[in-house]
C-alpha positions in Angstrom: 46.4 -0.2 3.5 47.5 -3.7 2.5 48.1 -2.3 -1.0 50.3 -0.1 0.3 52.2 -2.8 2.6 52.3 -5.4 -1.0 53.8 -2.6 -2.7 56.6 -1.8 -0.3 57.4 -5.5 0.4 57.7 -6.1 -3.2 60.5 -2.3 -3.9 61.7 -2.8 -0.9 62.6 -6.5 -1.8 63.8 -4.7 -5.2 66.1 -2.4 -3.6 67.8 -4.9 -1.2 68.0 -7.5 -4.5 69.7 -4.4 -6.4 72.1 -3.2 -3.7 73.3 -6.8 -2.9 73.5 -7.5 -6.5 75.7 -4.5 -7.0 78.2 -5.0 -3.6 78.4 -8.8 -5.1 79.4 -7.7 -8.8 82.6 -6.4 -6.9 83.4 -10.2 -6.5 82.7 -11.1 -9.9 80.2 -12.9 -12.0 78.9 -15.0 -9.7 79.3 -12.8 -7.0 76.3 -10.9 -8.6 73.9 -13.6 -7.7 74.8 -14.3 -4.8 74.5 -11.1 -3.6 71.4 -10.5 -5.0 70.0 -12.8 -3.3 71.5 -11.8 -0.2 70.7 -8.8 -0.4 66.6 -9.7 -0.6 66.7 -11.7 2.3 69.0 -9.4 4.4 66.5 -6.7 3.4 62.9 -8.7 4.6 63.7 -7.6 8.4 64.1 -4.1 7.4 60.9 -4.4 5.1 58.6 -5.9 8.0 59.9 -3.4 10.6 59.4 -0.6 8.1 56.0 -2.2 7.6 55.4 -2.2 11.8 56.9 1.7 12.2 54.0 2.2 9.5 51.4 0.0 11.1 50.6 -1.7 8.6 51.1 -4.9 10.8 51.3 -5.4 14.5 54.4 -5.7 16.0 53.7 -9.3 16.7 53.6 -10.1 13.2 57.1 -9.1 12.6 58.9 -12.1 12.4 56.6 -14.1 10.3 56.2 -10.9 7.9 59.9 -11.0 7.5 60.4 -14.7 7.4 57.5 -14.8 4.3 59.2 -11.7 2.6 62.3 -13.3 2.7 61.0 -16.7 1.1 59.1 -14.8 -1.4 62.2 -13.1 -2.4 63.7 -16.3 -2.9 61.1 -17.9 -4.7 61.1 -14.5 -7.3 64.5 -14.6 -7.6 64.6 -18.2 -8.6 62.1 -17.4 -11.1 63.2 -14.5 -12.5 66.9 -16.4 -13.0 65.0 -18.9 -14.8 62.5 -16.4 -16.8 65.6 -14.0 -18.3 64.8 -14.7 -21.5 61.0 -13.5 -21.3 60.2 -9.7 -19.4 57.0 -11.3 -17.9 58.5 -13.5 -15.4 61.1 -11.1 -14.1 58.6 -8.0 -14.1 55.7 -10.6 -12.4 58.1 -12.4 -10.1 58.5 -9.5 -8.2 55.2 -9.6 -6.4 56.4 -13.0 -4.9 58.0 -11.5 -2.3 54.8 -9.3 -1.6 52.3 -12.2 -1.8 55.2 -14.0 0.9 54.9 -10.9 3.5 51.1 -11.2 3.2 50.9 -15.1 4.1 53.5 -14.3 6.6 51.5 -11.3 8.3 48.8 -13.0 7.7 49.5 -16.7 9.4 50.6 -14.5 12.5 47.5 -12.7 12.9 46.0 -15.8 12.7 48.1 -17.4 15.5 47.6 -14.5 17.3 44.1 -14.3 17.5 43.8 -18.2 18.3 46.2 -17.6 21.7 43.5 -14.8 22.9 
């Protein structure tokens, strides 16, 4: 089950980078960054509430889960800007914003359980 939640944090994070990305080439070159990243961090609430609907998380864990995708996103985007010139660190960046909806679940489950 938390396979299945990395893998969709990590397309769906893909998809949001893609579709922002393509709306900001409209604008331009820059515009392609930019909206690339927007896109990803526009796209981590829709990610962690896809992830509650499939309850693969608690609905208490949304926000964090959506904050840590959204970071992760960031963090591969930044890399993969500054890998382009290798496949590896594009292709592997990817699973940042995966690994930042786990901590993110994660940490909330833990705060979660230490209210109880």
């Amino acid at each position: 089950m938390r396979f299945r939640f990395f893998v969709a944090m990590c397309l769906l994070g893909g998809v949001g980078g893609f579709v922002g990305s393509a709306i900001g080439g409209l604008m331009g070159g820059p515009g392609v960054f930019i909206g690339g990243f927007l896109g990803g961090i526009a796209i981590a609430p829709i990610a962690a509430r896809v992830a509650v609907w499939r309850r693969w998380i608690a609905p208490q864990q949304f926000w964090a889960t959506a904050a840590g995708a959204a970071i992760g996103f960031v963090a591969a985007a930044v890399v993969a800007v500054n890998t382009l010139s290798s496949p590896i660190g594009p292709i592997l960046s990817t699973s940042l914003t995966g690994i930042g909806a786990l901590v993110g679940s994660g940490r909330a489950r833990e705060s979660n359980a230490r209210a109880v």
